[in-house]
N, C-alpha and C positions, 0 to 999 in steps of 0.2 A: 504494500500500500504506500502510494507515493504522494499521498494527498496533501500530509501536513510537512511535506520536503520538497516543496515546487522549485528553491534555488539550489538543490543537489543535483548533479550530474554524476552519470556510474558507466562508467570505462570499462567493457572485460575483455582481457589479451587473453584471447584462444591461443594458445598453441597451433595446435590444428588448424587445417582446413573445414574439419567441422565443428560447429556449436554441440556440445554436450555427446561427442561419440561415446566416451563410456556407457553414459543412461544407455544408449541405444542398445550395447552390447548386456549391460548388467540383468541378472536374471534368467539366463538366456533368451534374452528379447523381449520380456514380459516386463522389466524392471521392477524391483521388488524394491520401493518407495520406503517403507515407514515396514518398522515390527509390531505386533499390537499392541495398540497404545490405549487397550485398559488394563495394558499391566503393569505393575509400580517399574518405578525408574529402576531401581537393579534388577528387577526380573528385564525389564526390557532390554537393558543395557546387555544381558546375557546375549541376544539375539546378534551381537555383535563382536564378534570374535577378534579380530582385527578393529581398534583406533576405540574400544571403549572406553579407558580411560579419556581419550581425548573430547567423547562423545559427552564426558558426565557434566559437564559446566556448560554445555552448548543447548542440551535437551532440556535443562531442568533452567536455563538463563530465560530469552525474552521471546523463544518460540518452540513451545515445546513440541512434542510429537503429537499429540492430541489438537494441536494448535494446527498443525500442516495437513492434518487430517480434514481437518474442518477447511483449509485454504484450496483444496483440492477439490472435495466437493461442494462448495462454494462457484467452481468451475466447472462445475458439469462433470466431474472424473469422479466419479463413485469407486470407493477399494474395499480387495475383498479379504480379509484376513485368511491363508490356508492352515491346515491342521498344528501346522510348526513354528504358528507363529507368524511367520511373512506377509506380508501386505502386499498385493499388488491390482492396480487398474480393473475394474471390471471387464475391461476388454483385452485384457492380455497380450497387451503390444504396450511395448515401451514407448513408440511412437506419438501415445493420447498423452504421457508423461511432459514426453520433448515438447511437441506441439503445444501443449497448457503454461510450459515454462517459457517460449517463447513468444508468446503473444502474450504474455504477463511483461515480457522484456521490451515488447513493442510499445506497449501501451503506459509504460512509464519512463519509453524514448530512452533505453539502455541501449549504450553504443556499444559493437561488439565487432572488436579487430581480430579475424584471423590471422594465422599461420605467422603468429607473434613471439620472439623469446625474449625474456626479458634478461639483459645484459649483466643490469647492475640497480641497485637501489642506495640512496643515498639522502640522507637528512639536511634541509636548513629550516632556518628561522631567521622569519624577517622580521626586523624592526620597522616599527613605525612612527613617526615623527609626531608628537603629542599636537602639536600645529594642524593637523590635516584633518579636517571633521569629515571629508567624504569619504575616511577609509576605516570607518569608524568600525569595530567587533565587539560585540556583547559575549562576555564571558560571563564564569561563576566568580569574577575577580571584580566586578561592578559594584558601587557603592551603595548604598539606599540609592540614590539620588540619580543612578542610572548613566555615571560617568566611570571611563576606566582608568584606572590609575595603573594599569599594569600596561608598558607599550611594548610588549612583545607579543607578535601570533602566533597561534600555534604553528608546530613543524611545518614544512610541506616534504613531501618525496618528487623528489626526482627521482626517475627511470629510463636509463639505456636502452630503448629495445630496437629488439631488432628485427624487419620484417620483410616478409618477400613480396615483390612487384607482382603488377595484377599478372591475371591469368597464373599464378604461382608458378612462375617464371624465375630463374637462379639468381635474377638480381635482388643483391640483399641492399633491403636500406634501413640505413642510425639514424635514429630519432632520438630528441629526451622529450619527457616529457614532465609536467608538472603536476601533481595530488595532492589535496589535502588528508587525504588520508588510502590505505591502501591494506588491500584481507588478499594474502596468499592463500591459495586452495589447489 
């Protein structure tokens, strides 16, 4: 939901030539979404053999699995829990996954560069001149009075990447680019 973030902008460097080849492949085609999510966080968390520890702060944070459950059918994808636990599509094509994920990317104008690597990442922080009101940042560093007394912004990243020419053609081209903020996956 991109409703109450209209001045955000969201970048995703594909690797690949395709958007979300794993979904397509995971499940053997079926993609198997979510584990059933009426069952408490460690029992769920079981269903996940590989990256559960990584999964515990992520599920039980600010969307959990019952949460994505609902975002899914919300979208017209109904899922079916099988005997073991797995969740997947009532139509048993990863496809209705991909296609639901990507029209949710459309419709909240997520930009999305294939066949991208990224080089290198790297931090600054700009300063801003107390003098300039039209560059003005609301932090948690605000007065009552709704003035900043802090003139530093947050980081940005910059990123090396590196991509190949249309038609994925051998010419490589370096780019940096600029983010305020950035989630490897």
């Amino acid at each position: 939901n991109n409703n109450n973030n209209n001045n955000i902008s969201i970048t995703v460097l594909e690797g690949t030539r395709h958007t979300l080849r794993k979904v397509k492949i995971s499940g053997g085609g079926r993609c198997n979404v979510l584990h059933d999510t009426t069952k408490a966080l460690p029992q769920l968390l079981q269903g996940y053999p590989r990256g559960h520890k990584e999964l515990r702060g992520t599920l039980s944070a600010r969307f959990t699995p019952s949460m994505a459950r609902q975002w899914f059918e919300e979208r017209g994808v109904p899922l079916k829990t099988e005997s073991d636990g797995r969740m997947f599509p009532t139509t048993d094509s990863s496809q209705t996954i991909i296609d639901t994920l990507l029209e949710a990317a459309e419709r909240a104008h997520v930009d999305i560069w294939h066949s991208c690597k990224v080089e290198s990442i790297r931090t600054s922080t700009a300063t801003r001149s107390s003098s300039s009101s039209s560059s003005s940042v609301s932090t948690d560093d605000d007065d009552d009075d709704g003035t900043n007394n802090n003139n530093s912004q947050p980081p940005q990243f910059h990123l090396t990447v590196q991509t190949k020419g249309k038609n994925d053609s051998q010419q490589q081209v370096e780019r940096e680019l600029v983010f305020d903020a950035v989630i490897l996956a």
